[in-house]
N, C-alpha and C positions, 0 to 999 in steps of 0.2 A: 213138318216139324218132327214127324216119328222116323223121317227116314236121315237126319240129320242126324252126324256123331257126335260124340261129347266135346268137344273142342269146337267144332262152330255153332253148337245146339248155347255152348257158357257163353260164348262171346256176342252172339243175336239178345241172350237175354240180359248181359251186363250193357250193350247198347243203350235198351229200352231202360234200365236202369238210369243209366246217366241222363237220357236225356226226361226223363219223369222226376228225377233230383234236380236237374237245374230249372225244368219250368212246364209246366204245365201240358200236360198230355191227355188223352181220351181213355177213356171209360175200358173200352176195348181195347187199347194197345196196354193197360195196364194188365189188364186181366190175360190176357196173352202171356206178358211175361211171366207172369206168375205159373204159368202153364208151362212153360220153358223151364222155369227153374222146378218148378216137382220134376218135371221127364230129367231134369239134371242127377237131382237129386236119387232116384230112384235108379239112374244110370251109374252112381258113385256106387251106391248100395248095393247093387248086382255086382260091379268088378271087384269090388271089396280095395276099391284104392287106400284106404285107411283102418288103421288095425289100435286096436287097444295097450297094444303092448310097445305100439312103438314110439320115439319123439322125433322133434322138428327136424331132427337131423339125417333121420332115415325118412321122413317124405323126398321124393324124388323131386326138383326144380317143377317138372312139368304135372307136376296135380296139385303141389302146393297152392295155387290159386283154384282150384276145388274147395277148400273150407270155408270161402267166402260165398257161398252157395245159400247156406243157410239166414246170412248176415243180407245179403240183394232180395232171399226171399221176403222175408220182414217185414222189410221198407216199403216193398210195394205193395205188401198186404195190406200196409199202416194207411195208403193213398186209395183202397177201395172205397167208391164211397155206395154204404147200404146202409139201410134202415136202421139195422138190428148191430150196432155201433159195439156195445160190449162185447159180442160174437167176435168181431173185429178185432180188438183188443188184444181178446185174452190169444186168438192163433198166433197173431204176430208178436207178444208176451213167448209165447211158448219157441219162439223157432230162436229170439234174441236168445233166450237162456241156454238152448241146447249150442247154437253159436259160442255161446263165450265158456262153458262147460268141455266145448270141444278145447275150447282154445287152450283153456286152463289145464287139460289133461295136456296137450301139445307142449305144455311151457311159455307160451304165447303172451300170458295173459302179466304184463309187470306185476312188483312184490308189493308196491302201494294199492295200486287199482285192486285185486287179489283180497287184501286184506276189508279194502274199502268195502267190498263188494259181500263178504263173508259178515261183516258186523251189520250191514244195513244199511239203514239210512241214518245222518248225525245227530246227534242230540241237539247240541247248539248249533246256531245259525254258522257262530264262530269255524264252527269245523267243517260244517257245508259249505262257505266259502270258499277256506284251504280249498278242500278238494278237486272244487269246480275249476281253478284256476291253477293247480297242478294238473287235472285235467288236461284244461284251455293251453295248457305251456307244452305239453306233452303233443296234443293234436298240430299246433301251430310246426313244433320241430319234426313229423311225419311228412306233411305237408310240402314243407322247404326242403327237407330231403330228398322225395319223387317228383319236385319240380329239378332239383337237380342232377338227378339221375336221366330225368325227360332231357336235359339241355349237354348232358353230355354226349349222350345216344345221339343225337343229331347232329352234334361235332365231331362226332366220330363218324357217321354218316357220309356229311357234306364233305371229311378231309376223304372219305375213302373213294368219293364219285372225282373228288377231282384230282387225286394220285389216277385211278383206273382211265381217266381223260389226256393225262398228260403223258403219259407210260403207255405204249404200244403192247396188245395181248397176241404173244405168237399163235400160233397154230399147235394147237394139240398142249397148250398150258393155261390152267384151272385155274381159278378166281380161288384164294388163299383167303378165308374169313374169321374173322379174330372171335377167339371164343369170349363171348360172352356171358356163362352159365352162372357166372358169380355174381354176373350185375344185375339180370336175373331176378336172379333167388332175392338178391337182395331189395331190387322194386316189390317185388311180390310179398316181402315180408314186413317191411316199412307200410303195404298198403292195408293188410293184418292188422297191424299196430291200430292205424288210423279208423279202420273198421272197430274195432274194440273201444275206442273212444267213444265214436257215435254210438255203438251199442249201446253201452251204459247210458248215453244221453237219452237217448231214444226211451230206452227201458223207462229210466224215470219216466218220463212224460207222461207216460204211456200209463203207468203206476195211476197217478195221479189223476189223470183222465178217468182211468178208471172208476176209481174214489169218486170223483165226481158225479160223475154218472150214476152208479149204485146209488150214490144220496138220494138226487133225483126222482131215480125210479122208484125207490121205497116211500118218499114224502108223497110222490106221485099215489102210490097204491095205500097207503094213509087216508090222504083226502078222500080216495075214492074217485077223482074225477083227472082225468088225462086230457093235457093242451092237444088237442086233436088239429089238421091242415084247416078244417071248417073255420074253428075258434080264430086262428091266425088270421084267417082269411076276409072274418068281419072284421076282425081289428084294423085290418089292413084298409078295408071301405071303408071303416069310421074314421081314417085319419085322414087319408084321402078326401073325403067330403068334408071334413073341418078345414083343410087349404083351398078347398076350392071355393068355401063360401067365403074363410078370411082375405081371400085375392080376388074376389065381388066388392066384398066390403069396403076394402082399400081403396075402391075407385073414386068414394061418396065420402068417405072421411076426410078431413082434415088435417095434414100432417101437421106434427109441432114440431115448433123453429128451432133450429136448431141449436146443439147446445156449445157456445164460446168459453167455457171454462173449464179448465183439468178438472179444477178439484171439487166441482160439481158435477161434471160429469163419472169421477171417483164415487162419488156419493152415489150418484145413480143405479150402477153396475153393483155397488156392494148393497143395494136393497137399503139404503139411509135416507134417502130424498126419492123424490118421483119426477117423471121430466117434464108433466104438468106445471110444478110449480115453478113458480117468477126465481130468480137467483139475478144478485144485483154486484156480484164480485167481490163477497166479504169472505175474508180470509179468516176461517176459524184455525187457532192451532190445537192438531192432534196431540189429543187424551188419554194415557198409558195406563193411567188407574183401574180400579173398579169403575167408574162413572162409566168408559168407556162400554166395559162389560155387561153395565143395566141399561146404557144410553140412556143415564139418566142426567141432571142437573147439580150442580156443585152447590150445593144447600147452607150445609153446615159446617164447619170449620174442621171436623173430623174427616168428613168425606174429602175437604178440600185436602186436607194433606194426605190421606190414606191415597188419594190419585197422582201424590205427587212421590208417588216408589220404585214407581218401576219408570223413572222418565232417561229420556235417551242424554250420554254423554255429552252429546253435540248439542250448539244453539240453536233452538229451531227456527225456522223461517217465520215473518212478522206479514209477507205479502206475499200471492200468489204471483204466478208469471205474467198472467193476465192485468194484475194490479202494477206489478211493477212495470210494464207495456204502455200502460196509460199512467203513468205516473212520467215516465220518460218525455211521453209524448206532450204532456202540459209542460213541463222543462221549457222541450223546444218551443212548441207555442211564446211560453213566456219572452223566451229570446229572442225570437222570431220580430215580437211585435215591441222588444226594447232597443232592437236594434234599426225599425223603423223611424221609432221616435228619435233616436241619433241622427240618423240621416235629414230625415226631417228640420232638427235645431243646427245641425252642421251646414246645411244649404240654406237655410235664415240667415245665420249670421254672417256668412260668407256676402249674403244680398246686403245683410246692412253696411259691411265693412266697405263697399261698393259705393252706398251711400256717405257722401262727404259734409261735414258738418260745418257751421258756417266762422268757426275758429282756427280750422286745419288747411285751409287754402293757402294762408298767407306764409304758413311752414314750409309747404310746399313749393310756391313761386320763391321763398328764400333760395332754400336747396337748390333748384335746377337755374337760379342764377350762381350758385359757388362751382357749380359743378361745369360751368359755363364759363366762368374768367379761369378756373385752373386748367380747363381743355386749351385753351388759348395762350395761357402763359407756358403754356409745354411746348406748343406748336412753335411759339416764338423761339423757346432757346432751341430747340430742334433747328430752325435757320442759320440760329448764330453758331451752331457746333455738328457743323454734318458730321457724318458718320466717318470713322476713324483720321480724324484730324488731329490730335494731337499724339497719333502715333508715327516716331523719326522711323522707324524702323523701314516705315513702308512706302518712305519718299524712296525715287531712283537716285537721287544725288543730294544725300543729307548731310 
C-alpha cells in the first residue's frame, strides 16, 4: 500500500468503501480502508492538489474526485466497531465537517443546504420535514443523474466496439477516441453533490448518537454503578433458565381449549377477560364513554348518558360473527327438517290418493265405458269415410 500512487491507492480504497456501504464487511478490511484513505489524504496534502484561493472551476477533471476523500473517510470511521463509541463519533464528526467546509469553500455546497447548515438544526418539526425531503428530492435527482451518465458511457461504449468490428483498422491508423472530459467532470461532480447529501445525513445521526450516549454515560457516572459484560451476562442466564424450566413445564400442564370467538378472544389480548374463563358467545356492544375508561358499570342515569358522547356515527353491530354463524345455521336446521315434514305429508297423500274409496269406483267404470263407445263411434265413421273421399280433385277421371 506505501508503494501504491494516488490514483490506485483512491480507487482500492473507494472499492472497500462501496462494498462496506452495501453490506457487511470485516473488521479488518474496514480498518484497512481507512488506512488507504489517511495514506490518501496525506498524499493530497504533500502535492498540495487544492489551494485556498481557488474554486471548482480551476480544480483540474482528474483530482476533483480527491475531495471526496475526506467524505469515504468518515463513513468508514462511522462502521469501526470499538468499545470507546464516542471516540468514534466525534473523529468521524470532525472529517464530515472538514468535508463539507471544503465543499462550501469550492462552491459545491447548494444555497438551501448552505443556509440549512449555518442556522442549525429547526425549531419546528414543520421545518425539519421541509428540509429532509428537499434533501430526499435533491439526493434522489443526483442519483438518476450518474445512473444516467453510467448508461450512456456504455452506449457509447457498445456503439464504439461495434463501429471498430465492422470498420477494418489499416496499418499504421490509431484508434480516434472521443473526448470525454466533460462527461467527466460532470459524473464526478453530481457524485459531490450526492456525497454532501449523505454528509449532512450522516452528521445528524451522528449528532444525535452522540447526545445519547453522553446522557448515558453521565446518568451512568451519577448512579455510580456501570452495566458491566458480567451483569449482561447473568441476565442473559436468568432468562435462559426461565425458558428452559417454562418448556419443562409445558409438558405437565394442561392446555386450554381453544378460543372460537373474535370478540373474546379481543377481550383477551387487550387484558379485559382471561382465557381461563367460560365465554358462551354473548355479544356485548362497545362502550365510547367514560364507563369504558373506568371499565366500569352504567349505574346511573348520568353515567348512562355521559357514555353515550363520544358514540360512533354508524350502527353498531347487535351480533357477533360467531353468533351470526350459528344463527344462520339453526335457519337451515329449521328448513332442513320443514322440508322433511313436506316430503313426508306429500308421499302420504299421494298413498292415500292411491287408495280408492268405496263411492269413486262407479265414477270411474262410468268414464271408461263413455270413453269406450266414443272410441268406437270414431272408428265406425272412419270406415264409412276413408281418407280423402270426398275430394273430385283427386279422382283420375272426375
Amino acid at each position: 500500500m506505501e508503494d501504491l500512487p494516488l490514483p490506485a491507492l483512491f480507487e482500492l480504497a473507494r472499492k472497500i468503501h462501496a462494498d462496506a456501504t452495501e453490506s457487511a464487511v470485516d473488521q479488518e478490511v474496514v480498518k484497512k480502508g481507512c488506512q488507504a484513505l489517511h495514506r490518501c489524504e496525506d498524499m493530497v496534502n504533500n502535492l498540495g492538489l487544492f489551494s485556498s484561493n481557488e474554486t471548482k472551476e480551476d480544480i483540474s477533471t482528474a483530482n476533483l474526485k480527491y475531495i471526496l476523500v475526506p467524505f469515504y473517510l468518515a463513513e468508514l470511521m462511522e462502521k469501526i466497531a470499538q468499545e470507546d463509541r464516542l471516540q468514534i463519533l466525534k473523529a468521524s464528526q470532525a472529517k464530515l465537517k472538514e468535508f463539507i467546509s471544503f465543499c462550501e469553500a469550492m462552491e459545491l455546497v447548494p444555497k438551501e443546504e448552505l443556509e440549512s447548515y449555518i442556522e442549525g438544526a429547526p425549531k419546528t418539526v414543520v421545518d425539519q420535514r421541509a428540509r429532509k425531503i428537499a434533501r430526499f428530492k435533491r439526493q434522489k435527482a443526483a442519483e438518476s443523474k450518474l445512473l444516467e451518465i453510467k448508461e450512456r458511457k456504455e452506449r457509447r461504449g457498445r456503439s464504439t466496439k461495434a463501429a471498430a468490428l465492422s470498420t477494418p483498422v489499416e496499418a499504421g491508423e490509431e484508434e480516434v477516441l472521443d473526448d470525454d472530459g466533460e462527461e467527466e467532470r460532470e459524473a464526478w461532480t453530481t457524485t459531490i453533490s450526492l456525497a454532501i447529501c449523505k454528509a449532512l445525513d450522516l452528521l445528524d445521526m451522528l449528532k444525535k448518537e452522540e447526545e445519547m450516549l453522553s446522557a448515558v454515560k453521565d446518568r451512568q457516572s451519577k448512579d455510580g454503578a456501570e452495566f458491566s459484560r458480567d451483569v449482561l451476562d447473568e441476565r442473559a442466564k436468568k432468562a435462559e433458565a426461565w425458558h428452559r424450566d417454562a418448556a419443562v413445564r409445558a409438558r405437565y400442564t394442561k392446555p386450554s381449549p381453544p378460543i372460537t370467538c373474535a370478540t373474546f378472544a379481543q377481550d383477551v389480548l387487550e387484558g379485559r377477560a382471561k382465557a381461563s374463563q367460560a365465554h358462551d358467545h354473548k355479544h356485548q356492544p362497545l362502550i365510547f364513554g367514560p364507563a369504558s375508561l373506568l371499565n366500569g358499570s352504567l349505574t346511573t342515569e348520568r353515567e348512562r348518558m355521559a357514555a353515550q358522547v363520544f358514540q360512533p356515527s354508524h350502527r353498531m353491530p347487535t351480533m357477533s360473527i360467531e353468533e351470526a354463524g350459528l344463527k344462520e345455521m339453526e335457519i337451515m336446521n329449521k328448513w332442513q327438517e320443514r322440508n322433511v315434514k313436506l316430503m313426508e305429508e306429500a308421499n302420504s297423500s299421494w298413498h292415500n290418493d292411491r287408495k280408492s274409496k268405496p263411492g269413486e269406483d262407479d265414477d270411474e267404470d262410468d268414464d271408461d265405458d263413455a270413453a269406450q263407445e266414443k272410441a268406437r263411434a270414431w272408428d265406425d265413421w272412419k270406415d264409412d269415410n276413408p281418407r280423402g273421399a270426398g275430394n273430385k280433385k283427386l279422382t283420375p277421371c272426375g
